[in-house]
Chimera marker file (.cmm) of the C-alpha trace (Angstrom):
<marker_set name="trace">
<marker id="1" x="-2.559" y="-0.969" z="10.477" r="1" g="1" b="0" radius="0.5"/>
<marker id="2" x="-5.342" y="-3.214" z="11.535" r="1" g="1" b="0" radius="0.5"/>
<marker id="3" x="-4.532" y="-6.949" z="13.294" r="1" g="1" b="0" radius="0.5"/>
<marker id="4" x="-5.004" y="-9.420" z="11.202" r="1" g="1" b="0" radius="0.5"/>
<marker id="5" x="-5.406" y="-13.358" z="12.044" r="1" g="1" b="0" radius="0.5"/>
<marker id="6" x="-3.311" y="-14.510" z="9.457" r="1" g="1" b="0" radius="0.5"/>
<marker id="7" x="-1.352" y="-12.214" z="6.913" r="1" g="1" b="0" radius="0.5"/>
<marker id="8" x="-1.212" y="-12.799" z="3.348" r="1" g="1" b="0" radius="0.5"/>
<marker id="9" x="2.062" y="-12.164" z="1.357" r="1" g="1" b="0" radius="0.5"/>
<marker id="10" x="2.757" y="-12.206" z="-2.345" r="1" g="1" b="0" radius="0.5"/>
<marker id="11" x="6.120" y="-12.190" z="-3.667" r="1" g="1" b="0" radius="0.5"/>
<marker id="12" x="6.715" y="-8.740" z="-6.278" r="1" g="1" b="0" radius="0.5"/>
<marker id="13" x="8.932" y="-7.622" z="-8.299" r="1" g="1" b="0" radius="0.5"/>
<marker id="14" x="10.766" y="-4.023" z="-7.280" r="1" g="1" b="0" radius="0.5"/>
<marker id="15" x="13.512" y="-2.075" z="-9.310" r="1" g="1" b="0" radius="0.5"/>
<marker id="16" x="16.663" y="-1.465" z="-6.545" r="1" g="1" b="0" radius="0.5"/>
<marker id="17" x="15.787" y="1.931" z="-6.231" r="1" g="1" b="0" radius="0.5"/>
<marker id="18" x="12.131" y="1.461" z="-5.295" r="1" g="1" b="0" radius="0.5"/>
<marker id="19" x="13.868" y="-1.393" z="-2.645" r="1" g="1" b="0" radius="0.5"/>
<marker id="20" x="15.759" y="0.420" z="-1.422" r="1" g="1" b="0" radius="0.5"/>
<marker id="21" x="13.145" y="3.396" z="-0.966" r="1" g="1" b="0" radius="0.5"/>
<marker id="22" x="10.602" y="1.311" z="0.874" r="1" g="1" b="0" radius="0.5"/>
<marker id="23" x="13.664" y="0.275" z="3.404" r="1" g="1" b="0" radius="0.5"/>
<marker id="24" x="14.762" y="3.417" z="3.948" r="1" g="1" b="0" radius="0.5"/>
<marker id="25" x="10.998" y="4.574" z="4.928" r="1" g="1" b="0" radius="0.5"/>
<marker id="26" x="10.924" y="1.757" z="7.036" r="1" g="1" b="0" radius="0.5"/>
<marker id="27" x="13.811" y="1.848" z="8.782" r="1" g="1" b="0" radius="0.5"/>
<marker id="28" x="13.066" y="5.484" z="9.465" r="1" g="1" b="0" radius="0.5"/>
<marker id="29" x="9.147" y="4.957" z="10.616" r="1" g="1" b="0" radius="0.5"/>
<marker id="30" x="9.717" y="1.267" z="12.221" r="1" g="1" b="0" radius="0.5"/>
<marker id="31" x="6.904" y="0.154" z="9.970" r="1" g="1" b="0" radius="0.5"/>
<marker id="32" x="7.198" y="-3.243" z="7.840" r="1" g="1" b="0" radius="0.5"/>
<marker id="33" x="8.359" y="-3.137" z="4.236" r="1" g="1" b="0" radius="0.5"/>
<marker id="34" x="4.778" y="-4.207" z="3.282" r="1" g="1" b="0" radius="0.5"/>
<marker id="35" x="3.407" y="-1.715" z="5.418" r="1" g="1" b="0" radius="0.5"/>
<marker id="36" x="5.169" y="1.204" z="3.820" r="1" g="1" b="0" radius="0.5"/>
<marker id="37" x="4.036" y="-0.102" z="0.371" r="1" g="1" b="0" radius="0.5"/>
<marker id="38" x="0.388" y="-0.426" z="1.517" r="1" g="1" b="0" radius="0.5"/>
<marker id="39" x="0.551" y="3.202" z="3.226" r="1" g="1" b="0" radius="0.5"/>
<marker id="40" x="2.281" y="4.642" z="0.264" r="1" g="1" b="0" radius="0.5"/>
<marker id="41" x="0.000" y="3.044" z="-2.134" r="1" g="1" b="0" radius="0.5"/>
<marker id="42" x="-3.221" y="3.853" z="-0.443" r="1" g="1" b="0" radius="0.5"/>
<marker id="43" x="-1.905" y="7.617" z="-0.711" r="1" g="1" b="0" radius="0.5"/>
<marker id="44" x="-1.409" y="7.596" z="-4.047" r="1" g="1" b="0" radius="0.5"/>
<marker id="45" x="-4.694" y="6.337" z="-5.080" r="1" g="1" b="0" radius="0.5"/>
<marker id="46" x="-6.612" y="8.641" z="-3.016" r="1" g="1" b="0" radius="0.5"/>
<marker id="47" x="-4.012" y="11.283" z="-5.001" r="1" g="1" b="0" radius="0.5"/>
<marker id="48" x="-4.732" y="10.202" z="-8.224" r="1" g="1" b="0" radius="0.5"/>
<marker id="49" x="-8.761" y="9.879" z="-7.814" r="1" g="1" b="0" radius="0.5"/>
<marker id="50" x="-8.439" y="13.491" z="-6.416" r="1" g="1" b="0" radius="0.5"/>
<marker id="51" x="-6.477" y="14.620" z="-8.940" r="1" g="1" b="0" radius="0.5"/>
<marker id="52" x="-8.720" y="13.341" z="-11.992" r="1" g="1" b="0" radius="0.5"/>
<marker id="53" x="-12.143" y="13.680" z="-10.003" r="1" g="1" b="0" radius="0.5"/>
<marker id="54" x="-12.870" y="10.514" z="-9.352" r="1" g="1" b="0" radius="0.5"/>
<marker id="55" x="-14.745" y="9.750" z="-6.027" r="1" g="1" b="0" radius="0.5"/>
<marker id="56" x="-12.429" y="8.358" z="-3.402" r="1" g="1" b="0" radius="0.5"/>
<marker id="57" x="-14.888" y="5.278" z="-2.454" r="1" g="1" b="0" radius="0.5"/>
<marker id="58" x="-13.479" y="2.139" z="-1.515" r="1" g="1" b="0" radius="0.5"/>
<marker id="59" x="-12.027" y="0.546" z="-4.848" r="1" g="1" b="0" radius="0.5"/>
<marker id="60" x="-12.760" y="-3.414" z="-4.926" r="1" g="1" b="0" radius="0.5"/>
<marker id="61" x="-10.412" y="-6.344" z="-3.927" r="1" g="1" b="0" radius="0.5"/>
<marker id="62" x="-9.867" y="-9.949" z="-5.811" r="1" g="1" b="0" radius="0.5"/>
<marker id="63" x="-12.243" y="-11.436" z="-3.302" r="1" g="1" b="0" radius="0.5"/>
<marker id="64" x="-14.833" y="-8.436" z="-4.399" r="1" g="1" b="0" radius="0.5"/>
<marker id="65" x="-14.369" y="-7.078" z="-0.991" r="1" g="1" b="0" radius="0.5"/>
<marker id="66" x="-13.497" y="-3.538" z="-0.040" r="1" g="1" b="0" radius="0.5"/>
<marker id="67" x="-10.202" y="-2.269" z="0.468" r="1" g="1" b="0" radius="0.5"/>
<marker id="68" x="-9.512" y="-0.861" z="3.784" r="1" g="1" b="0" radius="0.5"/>
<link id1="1" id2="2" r="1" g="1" b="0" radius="0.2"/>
<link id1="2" id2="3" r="1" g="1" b="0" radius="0.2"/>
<link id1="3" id2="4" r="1" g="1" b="0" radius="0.2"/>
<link id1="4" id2="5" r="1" g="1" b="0" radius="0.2"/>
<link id1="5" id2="6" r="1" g="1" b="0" radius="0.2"/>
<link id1="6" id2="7" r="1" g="1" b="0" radius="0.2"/>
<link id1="7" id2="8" r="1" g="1" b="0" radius="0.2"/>
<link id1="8" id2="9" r="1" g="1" b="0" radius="0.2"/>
<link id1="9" id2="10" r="1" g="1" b="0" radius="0.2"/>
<link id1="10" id2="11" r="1" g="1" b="0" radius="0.2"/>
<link id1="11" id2="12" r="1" g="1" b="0" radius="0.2"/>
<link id1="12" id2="13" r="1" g="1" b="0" radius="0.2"/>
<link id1="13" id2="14" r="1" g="1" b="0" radius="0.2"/>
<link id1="14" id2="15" r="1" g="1" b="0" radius="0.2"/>
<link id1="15" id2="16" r="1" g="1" b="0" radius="0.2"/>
<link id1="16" id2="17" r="1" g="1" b="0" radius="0.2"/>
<link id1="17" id2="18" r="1" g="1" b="0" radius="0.2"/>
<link id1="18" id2="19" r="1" g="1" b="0" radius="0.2"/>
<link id1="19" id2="20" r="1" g="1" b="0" radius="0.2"/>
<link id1="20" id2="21" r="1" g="1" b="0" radius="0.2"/>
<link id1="21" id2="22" r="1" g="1" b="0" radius="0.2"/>
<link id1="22" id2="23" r="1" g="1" b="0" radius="0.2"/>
<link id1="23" id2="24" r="1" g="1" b="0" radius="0.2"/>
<link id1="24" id2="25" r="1" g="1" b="0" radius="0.2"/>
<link id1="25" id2="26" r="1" g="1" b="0" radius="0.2"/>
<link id1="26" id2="27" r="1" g="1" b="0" radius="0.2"/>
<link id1="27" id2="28" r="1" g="1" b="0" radius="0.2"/>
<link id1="28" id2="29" r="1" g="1" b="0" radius="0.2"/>
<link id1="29" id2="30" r="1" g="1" b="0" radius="0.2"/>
<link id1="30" id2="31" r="1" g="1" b="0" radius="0.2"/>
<link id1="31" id2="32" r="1" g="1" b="0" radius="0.2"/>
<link id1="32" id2="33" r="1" g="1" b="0" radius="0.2"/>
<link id1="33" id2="34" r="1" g="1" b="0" radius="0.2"/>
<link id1="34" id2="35" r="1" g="1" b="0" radius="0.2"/>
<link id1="35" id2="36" r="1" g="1" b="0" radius="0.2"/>
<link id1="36" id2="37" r="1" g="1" b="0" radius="0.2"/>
<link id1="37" id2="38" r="1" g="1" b="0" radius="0.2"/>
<link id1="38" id2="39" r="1" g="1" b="0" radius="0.2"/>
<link id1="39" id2="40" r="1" g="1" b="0" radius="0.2"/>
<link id1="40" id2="41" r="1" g="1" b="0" radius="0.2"/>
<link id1="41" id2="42" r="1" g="1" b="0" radius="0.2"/>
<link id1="42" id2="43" r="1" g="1" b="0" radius="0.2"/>
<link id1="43" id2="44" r="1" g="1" b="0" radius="0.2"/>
<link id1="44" id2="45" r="1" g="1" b="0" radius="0.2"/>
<link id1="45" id2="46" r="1" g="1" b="0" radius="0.2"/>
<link id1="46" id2="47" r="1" g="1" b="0" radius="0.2"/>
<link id1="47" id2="48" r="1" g="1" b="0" radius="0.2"/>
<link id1="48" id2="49" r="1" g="1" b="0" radius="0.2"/>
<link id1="49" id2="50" r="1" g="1" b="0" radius="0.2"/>
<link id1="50" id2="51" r="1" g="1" b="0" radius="0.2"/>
<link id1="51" id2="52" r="1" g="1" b="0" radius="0.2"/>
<link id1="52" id2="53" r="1" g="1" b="0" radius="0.2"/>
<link id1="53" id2="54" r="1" g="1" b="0" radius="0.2"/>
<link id1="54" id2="55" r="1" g="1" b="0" radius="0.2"/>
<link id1="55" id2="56" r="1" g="1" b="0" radius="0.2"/>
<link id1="56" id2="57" r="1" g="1" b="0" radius="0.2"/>
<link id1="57" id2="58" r="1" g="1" b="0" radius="0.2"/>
<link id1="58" id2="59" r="1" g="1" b="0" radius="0.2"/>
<link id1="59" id2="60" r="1" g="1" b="0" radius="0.2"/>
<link id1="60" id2="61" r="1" g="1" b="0" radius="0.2"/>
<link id1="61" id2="62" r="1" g="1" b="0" radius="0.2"/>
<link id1="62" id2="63" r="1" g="1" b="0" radius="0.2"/>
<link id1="63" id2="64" r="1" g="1" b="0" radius="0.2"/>
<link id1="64" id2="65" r="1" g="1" b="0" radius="0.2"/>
<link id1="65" id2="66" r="1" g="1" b="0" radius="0.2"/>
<link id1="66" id2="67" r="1" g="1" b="0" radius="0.2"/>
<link id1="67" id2="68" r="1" g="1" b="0" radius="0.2"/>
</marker_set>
């Protein structure tokens, strides 16, 4: 994951499953919590754009800016 000068969090909501999911990943990888999300996430986009032939370009932010 790319530095960042300041981070921005949100609070979400997660069923205790999911929870404990994303802890177990990052226990395992040493990654944050919001780092596993983010990886995980980013993986299943890319998935699901493959898998209904979508192209895989950068979807946009809030701000209107890329995603990395």
């Amino acid at each position: 994951m790319p530095k960042q000068d300041k981070l921005e969090l949100i609070t979400t909501k997660l069923t205790p499953l999911a929870l404990k999911l994303v802890r177990v990943i990052a226990a395992m990888t040493g990654e944050k919590q919001y780092q596993v999300l983010e990886r995980v996430l980013k993986a299943e986009l890319e998935r699901v754009q493959n898998e209904q032939g979508q192209p895989t370009g950068q979807p946009m932010g809030k701000q209107g800016n890329s995603l990395p």
